[in-house]
C-alpha positions in Angstrom: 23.0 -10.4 -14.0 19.4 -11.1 -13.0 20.3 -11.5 -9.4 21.6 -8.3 -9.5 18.4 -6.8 -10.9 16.8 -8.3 -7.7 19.1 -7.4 -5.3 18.7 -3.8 -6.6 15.5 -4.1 -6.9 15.3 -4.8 -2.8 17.4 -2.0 -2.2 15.5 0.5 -4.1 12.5 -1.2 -1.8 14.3 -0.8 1.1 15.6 2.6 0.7 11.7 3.8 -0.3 10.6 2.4 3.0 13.1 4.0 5.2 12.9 7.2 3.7 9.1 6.8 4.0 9.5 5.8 7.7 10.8 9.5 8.5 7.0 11.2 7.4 5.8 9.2 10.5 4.4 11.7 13.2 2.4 9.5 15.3 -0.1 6.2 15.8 -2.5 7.5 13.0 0.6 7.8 10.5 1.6 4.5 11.7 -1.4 3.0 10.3 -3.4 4.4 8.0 -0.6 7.3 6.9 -3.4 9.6 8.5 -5.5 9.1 5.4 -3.6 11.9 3.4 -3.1 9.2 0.5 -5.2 10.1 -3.0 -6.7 7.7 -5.6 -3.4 6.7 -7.3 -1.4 6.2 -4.4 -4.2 4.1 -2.5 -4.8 2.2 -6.3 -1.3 1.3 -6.7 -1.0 0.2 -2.8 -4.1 -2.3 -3.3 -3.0 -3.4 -6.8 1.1 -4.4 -5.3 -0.6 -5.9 -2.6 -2.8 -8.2 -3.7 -1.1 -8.8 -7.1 2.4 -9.4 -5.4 4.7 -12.6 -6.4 2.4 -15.2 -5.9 -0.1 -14.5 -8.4 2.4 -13.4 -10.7 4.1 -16.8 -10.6 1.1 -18.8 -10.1 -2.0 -17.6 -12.0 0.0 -18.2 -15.2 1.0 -22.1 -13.8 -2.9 -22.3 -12.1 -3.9 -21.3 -15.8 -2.1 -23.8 -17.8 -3.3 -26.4 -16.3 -6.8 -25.9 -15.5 -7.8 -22.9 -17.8 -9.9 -20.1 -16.8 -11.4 -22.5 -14.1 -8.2 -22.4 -12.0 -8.4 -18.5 -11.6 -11.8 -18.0 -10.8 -10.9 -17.6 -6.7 -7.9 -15.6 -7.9 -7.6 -13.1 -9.3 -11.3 -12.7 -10.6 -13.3 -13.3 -7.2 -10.4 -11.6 -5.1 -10.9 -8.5 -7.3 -15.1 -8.9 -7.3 -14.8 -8.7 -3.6 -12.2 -5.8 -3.6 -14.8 -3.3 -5.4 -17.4 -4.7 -3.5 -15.6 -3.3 -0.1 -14.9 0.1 -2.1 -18.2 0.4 -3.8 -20.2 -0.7 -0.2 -17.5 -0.3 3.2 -14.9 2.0 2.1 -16.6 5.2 2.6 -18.8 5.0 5.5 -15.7 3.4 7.1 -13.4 6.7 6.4 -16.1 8.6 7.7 -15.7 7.0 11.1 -12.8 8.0 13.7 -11.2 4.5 13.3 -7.8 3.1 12.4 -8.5 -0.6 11.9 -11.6 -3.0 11.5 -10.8 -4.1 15.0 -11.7 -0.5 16.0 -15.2 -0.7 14.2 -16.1 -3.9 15.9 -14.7 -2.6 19.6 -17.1 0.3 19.4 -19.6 -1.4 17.5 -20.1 -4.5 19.8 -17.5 -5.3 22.4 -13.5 -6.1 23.0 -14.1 -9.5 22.5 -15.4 -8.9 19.1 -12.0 -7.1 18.7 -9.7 -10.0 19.5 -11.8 -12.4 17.5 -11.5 -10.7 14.5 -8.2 -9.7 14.7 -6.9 -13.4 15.2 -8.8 -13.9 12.3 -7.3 -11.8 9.9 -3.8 -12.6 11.4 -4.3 -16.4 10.7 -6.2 -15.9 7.3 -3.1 -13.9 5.9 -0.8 -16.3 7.1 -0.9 -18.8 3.8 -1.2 -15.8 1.4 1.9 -14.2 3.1 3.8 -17.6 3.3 2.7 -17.9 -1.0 4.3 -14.2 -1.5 7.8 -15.7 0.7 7.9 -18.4 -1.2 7.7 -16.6 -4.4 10.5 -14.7 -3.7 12.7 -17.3 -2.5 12.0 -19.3 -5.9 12.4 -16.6 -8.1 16.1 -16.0 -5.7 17.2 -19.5 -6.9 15.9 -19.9 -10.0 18.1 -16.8 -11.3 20.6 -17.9 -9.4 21.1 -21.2 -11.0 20.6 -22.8 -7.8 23.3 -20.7 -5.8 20.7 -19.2 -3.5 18.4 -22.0 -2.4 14.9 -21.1 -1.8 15.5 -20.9 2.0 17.6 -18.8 1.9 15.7 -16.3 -0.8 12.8 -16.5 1.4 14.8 -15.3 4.3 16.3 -12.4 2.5 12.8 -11.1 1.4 11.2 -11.3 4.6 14.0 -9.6 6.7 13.7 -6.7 3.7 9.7 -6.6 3.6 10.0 -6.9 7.9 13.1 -3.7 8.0 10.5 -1.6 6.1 7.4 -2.1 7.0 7.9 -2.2 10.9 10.1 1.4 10.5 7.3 3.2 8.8 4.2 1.4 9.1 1.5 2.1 6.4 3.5 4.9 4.9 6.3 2.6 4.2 4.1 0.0 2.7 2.1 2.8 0.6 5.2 4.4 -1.5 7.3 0.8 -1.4 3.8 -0.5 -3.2 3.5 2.7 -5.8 7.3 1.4 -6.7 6.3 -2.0 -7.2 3.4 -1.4 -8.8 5.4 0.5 -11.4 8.0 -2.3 -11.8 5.2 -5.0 -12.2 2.8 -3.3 -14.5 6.0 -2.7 -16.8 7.7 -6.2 -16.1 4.9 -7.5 -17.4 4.3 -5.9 -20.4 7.7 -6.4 -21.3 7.4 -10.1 -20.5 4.1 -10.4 -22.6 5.8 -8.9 -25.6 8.9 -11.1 -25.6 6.8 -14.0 -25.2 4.4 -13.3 -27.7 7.4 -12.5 -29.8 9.1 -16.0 -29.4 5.3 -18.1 -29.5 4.6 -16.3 -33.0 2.6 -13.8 -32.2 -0.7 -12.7 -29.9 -2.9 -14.6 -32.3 -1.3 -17.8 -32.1 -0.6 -17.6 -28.4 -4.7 -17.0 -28.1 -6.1 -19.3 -30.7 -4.2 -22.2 -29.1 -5.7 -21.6 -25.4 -8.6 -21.6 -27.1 -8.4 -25.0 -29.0 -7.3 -26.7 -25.6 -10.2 -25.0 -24.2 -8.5 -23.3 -21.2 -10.8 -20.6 -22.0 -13.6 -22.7 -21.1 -14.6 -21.8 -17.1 -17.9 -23.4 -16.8 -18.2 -26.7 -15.1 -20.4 -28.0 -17.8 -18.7 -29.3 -21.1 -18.6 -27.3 -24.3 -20.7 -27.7 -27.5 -18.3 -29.4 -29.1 -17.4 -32.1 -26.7 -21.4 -31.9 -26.3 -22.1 -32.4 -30.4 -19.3 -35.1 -30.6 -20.0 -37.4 -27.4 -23.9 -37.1 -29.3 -22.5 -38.3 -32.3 -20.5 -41.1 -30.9 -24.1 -41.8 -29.2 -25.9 -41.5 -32.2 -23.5 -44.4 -34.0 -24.4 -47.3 -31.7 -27.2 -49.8 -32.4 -30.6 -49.0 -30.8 -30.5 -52.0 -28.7 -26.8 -51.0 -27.3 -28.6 -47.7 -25.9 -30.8 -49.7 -23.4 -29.0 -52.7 -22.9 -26.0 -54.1 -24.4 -26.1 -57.6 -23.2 -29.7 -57.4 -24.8 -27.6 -56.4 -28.1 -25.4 -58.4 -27.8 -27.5 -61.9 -27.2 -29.9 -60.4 -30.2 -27.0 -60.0 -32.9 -25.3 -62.9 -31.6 -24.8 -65.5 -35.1 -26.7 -68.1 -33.1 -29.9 -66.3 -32.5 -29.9 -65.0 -35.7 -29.0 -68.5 -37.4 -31.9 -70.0 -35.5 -34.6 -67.4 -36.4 -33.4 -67.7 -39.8 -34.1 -71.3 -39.7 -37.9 -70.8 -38.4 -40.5 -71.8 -41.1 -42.7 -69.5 -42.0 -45.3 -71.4 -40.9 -44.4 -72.2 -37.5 -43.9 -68.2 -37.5 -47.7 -67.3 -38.7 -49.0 -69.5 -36.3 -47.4 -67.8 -33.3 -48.2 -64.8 -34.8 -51.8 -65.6 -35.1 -51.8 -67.0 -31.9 -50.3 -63.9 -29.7 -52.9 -61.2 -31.4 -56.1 -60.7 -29.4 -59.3 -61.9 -30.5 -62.0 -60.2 -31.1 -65.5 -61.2 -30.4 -69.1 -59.5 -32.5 
């Protein structure tokens, strides 16, 4: 049944990006859909994109076992650095009479400039590309119950995400990422709720990431583990904090048997002996 919702899924995703490949006029539809998308078109494409199946599968795993710590690259730094481009790049760079960044850097510097950053970005995307195959093969053979391995889910998804995207370029890619941006957004809503429905409720889910302290994304420890490693501190002797063979030797039963068995005597004579004299 699930499988089915994925393969239907696909198809609705591959029929979206066929139907978007007929809008395509020329080069500047090709890549940039000839900049005739609005805000919630271009929102949604940005959102599918970088919020695709990797981070959907492994932000929650990232955050179970390290906490807010594990997701500070992802998704928190990848979305700082996202408004920082719209806030700072994103309109000066419309402005110009350019299709890609390689374009900028060709007319800004030289060809060489081009290549260089083109192989660049090629390579960069490769691992976050291969993390969103991968994704999609598991998810393939976990609802299968093991009848589609993860090979063959991962070469399923590309040939789909390949038929679309080279038919109709950034058009394609624009409405196929509106759709999915729909079907995640609501997926995971749905998801939260039966989830929270089966742990007890938000409140519990919350209060026990917070009593592991997955909350916690400082390096530093917390007050607590701060106040009780101090107490555990406070509890040893004195003479344990500076040296604990030095503690150990002094509340040792034979030094203390043999101090005990010093006359008094013997000890106001050394005592008398050690202070300084004074003269008049």
């Amino acid at each position: 049944m699930l499988v089915s919702f994925i393969l239907l899924y696909l198809a609705i995703s591959l029929g979206v990006g066929l139907y978007a490949a007929t809008r395509v006029r020329g080069a500047a539809d090709y890549a940039v859909a000839n900049k005739r998308f609005g805000a919630p078109i271009v929102t949604a494409t940005v959102f599918a994109t970088w919020f695709g199946a990797e981070t959907v599968l492994g932000i929650p795993a990232a955050f179970l076992k390290d906490g807010l710590r594990g997701v500070v690259a992802d998704p928190f730094a990848a979305v700082a650095c996202l408004v920082l481009v719209g806030l700072v790049f994103a309109r000066p760079l419309f402005r110009l009479d350019v299709l890609t960044l390689g374009d900028y850097f060709r007319s800004r510097y030289d060809r060489t400039s081009e290549i260089i950053l083109s192989l660049c970005i090629a390579f960069s995307y490769l691992g976050w590309i291969a993390a969103q195959f991968v994704a999609l093969g598991l998810a393939f053979s976990v609802l299968s119950g093991g009848a589609i391995d993860v090979r063959t889910g991962i070469v399923i998804g590309a040939a789909i995400v390949l038929a679309y995207t080279m038919a109709g370029g950034m058009w394609s890619v624009s409405l196929t990422d509106f759709f999915q941006a729909a079907v995640i957004v609501i997926g995971m809503v749905y998801v939260a709720w039966v989830v929270a429905e089966l742990a007890g409720g938000v409140a519990r889910v919350v209060d026990a990431a917070a009593a592991s302290e997955r909350f916690r994304w400082a390096p530093f420890r917390s007050r607590t583990s701060c106040s009780a490693s101090r107490a555990r501190r406070t509890k040893r002797p004195r003479c344990a904090r500076r040296s604990p063979a030095a503690c150990s030797i002094s509340r040792s039963p034979r030094s203390r048997s043999s101090s005990s068995r010093r006359p008094r005597s013997s000890i106001r004579r050394w005592s008398s002996a050690s202070s300084p004299r004074t003269t008049s």
